[in-house]
DRENROMI-149099 format. One record per residue (C-alpha): x, y, z. Coordinates in steps of 0.001 Angstrom, whole numbers, plus 500000, padded with zeros to 6 digits. Last residue first. Example, Ala and Ser with C-alpha at 12.3 -4.5 7.8 and 13.67 -1.06 7.14 Angstrom:
// residues 2
     px     py     pz
 513670 498940 507140
 512300 495500 507800
This chain:
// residues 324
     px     py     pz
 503007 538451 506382
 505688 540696 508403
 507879 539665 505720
 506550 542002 503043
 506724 541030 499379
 509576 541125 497115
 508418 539485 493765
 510773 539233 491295
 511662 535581 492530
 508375 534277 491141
 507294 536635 488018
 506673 533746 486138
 503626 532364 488189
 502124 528687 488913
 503772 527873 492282
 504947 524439 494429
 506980 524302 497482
 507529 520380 498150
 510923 521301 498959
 512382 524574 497102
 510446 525914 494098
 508946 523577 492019
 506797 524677 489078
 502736 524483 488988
 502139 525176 485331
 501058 528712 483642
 498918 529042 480807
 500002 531172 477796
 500608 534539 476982
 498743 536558 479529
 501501 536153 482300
 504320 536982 479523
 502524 540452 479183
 502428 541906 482530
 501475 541375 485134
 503192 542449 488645
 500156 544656 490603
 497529 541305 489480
 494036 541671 489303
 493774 541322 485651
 496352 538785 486201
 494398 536263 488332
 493579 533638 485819
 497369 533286 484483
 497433 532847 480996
 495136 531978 478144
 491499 533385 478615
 488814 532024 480473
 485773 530303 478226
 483462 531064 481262
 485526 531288 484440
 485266 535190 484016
 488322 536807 484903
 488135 539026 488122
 488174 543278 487181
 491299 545261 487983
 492424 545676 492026
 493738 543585 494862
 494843 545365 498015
 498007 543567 499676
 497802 544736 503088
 501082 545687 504866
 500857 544793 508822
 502123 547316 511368
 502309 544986 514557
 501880 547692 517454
 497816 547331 517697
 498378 543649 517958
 495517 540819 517583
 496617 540232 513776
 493576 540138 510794
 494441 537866 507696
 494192 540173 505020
 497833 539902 504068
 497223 535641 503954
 495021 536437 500820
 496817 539167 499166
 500282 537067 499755
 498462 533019 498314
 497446 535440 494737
 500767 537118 494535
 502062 533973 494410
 505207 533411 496572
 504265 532994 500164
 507004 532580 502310
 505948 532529 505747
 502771 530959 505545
 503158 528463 502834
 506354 527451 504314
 504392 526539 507713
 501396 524614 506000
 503650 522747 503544
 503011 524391 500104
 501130 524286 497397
 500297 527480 494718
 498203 528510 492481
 495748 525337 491820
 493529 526313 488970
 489228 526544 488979
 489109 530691 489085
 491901 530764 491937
 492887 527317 494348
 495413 527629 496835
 496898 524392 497962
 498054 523717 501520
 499501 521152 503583
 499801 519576 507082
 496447 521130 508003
 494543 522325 510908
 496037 525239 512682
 496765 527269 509548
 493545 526226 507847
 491851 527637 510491
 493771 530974 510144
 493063 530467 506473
 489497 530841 506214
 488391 530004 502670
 487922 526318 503525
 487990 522606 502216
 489859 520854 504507
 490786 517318 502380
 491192 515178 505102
 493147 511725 505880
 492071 509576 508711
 494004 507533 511255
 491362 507006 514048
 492611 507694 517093
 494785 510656 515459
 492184 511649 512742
 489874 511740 516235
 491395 513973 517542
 491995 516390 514794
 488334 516197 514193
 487024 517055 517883
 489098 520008 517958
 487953 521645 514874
 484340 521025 516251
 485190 522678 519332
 487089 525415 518276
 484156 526286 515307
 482169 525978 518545
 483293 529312 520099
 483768 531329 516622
 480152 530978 515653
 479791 527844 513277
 478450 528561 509353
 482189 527945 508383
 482909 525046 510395
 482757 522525 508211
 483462 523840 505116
 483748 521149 502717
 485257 518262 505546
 486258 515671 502766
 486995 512757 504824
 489178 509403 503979
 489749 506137 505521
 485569 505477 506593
 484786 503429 509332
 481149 503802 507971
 479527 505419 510450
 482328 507831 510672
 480147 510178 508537
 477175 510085 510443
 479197 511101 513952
 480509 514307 511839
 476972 514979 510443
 475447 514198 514259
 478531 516624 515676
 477413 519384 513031
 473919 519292 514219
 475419 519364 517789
 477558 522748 517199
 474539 524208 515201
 472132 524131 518060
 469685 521262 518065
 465830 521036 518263
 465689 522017 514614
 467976 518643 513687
 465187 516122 515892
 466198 514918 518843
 465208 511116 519970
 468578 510373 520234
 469297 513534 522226
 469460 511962 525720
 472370 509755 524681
 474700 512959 525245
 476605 513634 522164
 480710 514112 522364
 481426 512770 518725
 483006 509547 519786
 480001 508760 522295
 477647 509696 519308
 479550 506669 517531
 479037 504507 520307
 475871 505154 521073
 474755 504516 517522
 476918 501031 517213
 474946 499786 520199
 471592 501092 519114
 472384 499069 515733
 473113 495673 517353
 470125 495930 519500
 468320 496693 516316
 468912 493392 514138
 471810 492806 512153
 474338 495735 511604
 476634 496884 508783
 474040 495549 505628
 475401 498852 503850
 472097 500969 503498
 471462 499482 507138
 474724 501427 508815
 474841 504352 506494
 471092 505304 508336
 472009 504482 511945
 473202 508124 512398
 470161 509951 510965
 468219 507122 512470
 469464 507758 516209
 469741 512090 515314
 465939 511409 514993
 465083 511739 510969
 461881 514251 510004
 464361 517336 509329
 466606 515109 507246
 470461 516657 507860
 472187 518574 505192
 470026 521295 505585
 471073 521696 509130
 475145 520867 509110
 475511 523527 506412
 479308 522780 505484
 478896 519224 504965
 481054 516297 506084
 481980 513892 503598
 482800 510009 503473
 484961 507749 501317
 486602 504459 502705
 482793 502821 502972
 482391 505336 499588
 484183 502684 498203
 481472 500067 497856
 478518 502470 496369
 480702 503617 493849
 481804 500046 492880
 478063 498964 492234
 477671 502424 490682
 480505 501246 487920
 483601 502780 488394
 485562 504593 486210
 485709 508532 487248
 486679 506920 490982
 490283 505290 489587
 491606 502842 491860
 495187 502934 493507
 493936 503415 497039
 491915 506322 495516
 492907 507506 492273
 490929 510726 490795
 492224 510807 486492
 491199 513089 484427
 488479 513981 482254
 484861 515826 482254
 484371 514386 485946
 481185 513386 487058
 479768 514489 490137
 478567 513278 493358
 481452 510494 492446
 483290 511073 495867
 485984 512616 494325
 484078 514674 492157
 481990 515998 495196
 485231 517692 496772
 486326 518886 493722
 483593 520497 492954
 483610 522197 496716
 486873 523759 496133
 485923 525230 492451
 486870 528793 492522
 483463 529892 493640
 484299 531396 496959
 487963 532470 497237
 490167 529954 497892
 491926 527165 500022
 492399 523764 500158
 493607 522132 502843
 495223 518577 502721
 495823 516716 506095
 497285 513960 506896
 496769 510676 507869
 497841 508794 504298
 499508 511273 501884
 497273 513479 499423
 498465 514441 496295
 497389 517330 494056
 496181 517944 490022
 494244 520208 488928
 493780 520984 485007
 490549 522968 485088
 487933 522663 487809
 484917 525069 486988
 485725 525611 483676
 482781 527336 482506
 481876 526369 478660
 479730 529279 477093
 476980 532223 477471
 474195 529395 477309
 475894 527302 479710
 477882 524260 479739
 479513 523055 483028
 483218 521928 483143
 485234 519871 485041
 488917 518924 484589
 491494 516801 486517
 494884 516589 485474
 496021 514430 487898
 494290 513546 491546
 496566 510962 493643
 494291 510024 497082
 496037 507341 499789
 499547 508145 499021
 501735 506517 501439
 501616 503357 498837
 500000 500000 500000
């Protein structure tokens, strides 16, 4: 068994609409390695979410290749579908409207568990539900809840205790926390990295905050109009940023300390429409270095140090605060 549990190359998706082809995911490609942590970053609408859903076959892929243990997702049969996502789970961003509003939290939970023949009978069943709301921190007084009698902390506890019904090796957590107040978002947080280190599971953190980002992943790809920017380890990444792109977004990051002068990298120019995009870099309408190589023809990730990764040709030009 290889250390890389996911491989993704070349991957592409695009929609048609009446005003053209919009490349939602064009050309992305990543690694993943077994028990760690991926997080994906980007403004909304770039395509993180996609590419969640394409690896668990919500969606098809217009070509490329999504390998999990070795196997390629875009060709499976449903049969197959239906057997790997066992290894493949997700956790949703809007814990209430992706929860039935006429399910208990016990038949939410004990759902996965009788679509996949897990349990016989129902003593067997309520055993494996308090269990898995015992993992998740959920008094056994709420199994007769309903999602609107919850707050948004415990609705996202019964999607997160849903989700490891299955044993599952691999989460994609699209925004988990996002709709949390600041207080639970902790909690929740929390509660996954502990239980990717009892459990040994590998993420894909799909996010546009990247303070939490900072704290909860090993790497980090930054994701602009449907193309990866820029990967990094999560440290590198944040003190040497080299896409412009990866320094306007961690230069808005806000800094508790009235004496720490901070240099914000203000982003001007129109965005690029995703429908039938241009050649060359995405974001250099908004970029304060273009110029005319970066509109000439599309960019590739390049290597630049260890397991430092950026798509721009003005890298090394670029002289960019360090109190990012």
């Amino acid at each position: 068994m290889t250390d890389e549990i996911l491989i993704i190359r070349n991957l592409k998706k695009y929609f048609e609409t009446r005003l053209g082809t919009l490349h939602a995911v064009d050309d992305v490609s990543f690694k993943i390695k077994r028990g760690e942590t991926l997080g994906l970053v980007g403004e909304s609408g770039c395509g993180k979410s996609t590419i969640g859903r394409l690896i668990l076959g919500l969606q098809t892929a217009t070509s490329g290749e999504i390998l999990f243990n070795g196997k390629d997702v875009c060709k499976m049969s449903k049969q197959e579908l239906k057997n790997v996502r066992k290894d493949l789970q997700i956790i949703f961003q809007d814990p209430f409207s992706s929860l039935n509003p006429r399910m208990s939290v016990s038949e939410i939970i004990r759902e996965p568990l009788q679509i996949h023949n897990l349990v016989r009978g129902r003593a067997e069943s309520d055993k494996e539900v308090f269990r898995l709301m015992n993992i998740v921190g959920l008094s056994q007084r709420l199994l007769n809840a309903y999602p609107h009698e919850l707050d948004g902390g415990r609705r996202q506890r019964v999607g997160i205790a849903r989700a490891l019904a299955l044993q599952p090796q691999f989460i994609v957590c699209d925004e988990p926390v996002s709709s949390l107040d600041v207080s639970i978002q902790a909690q929740v947080l929390n509660l996954l990295k502990d239980l990717q280190k009892e459990l040994g599971l590998t993420y894909l953190f799909i996010t546009h905050d990247l303070s939490v980002v900072k704290f909860f992943s090993d790497n980090i790809a930054v994701m602009y109009l449907g193309q990866l920017v820029e990967t990094a380890k999560s440290d590198e990444l944040f003190q040497q940023p080299l896409h412009p792109y990866s320094q306007a977004l961690l230069s808005a990051i806000p800094v508790p300390d009235c004496h720490k002068k901070m240099r914000r990298v203000k982003l001007i120019g129109e965005i690029q429409s995703p429908v039938n995009p241009l050649p060359g870099c995405r974001f250099a309408k908004r970029c304060l270095y273009q110029d005319e190589a970066c509109t000439m023809q599309d960019l590739e990730l390049k290597p630049y140090g260890d397991a430092h990764y950026c798509a721009c040709c003005k890298v090394g030009q670029i002289n960019i605060a360090k109190e990012i």
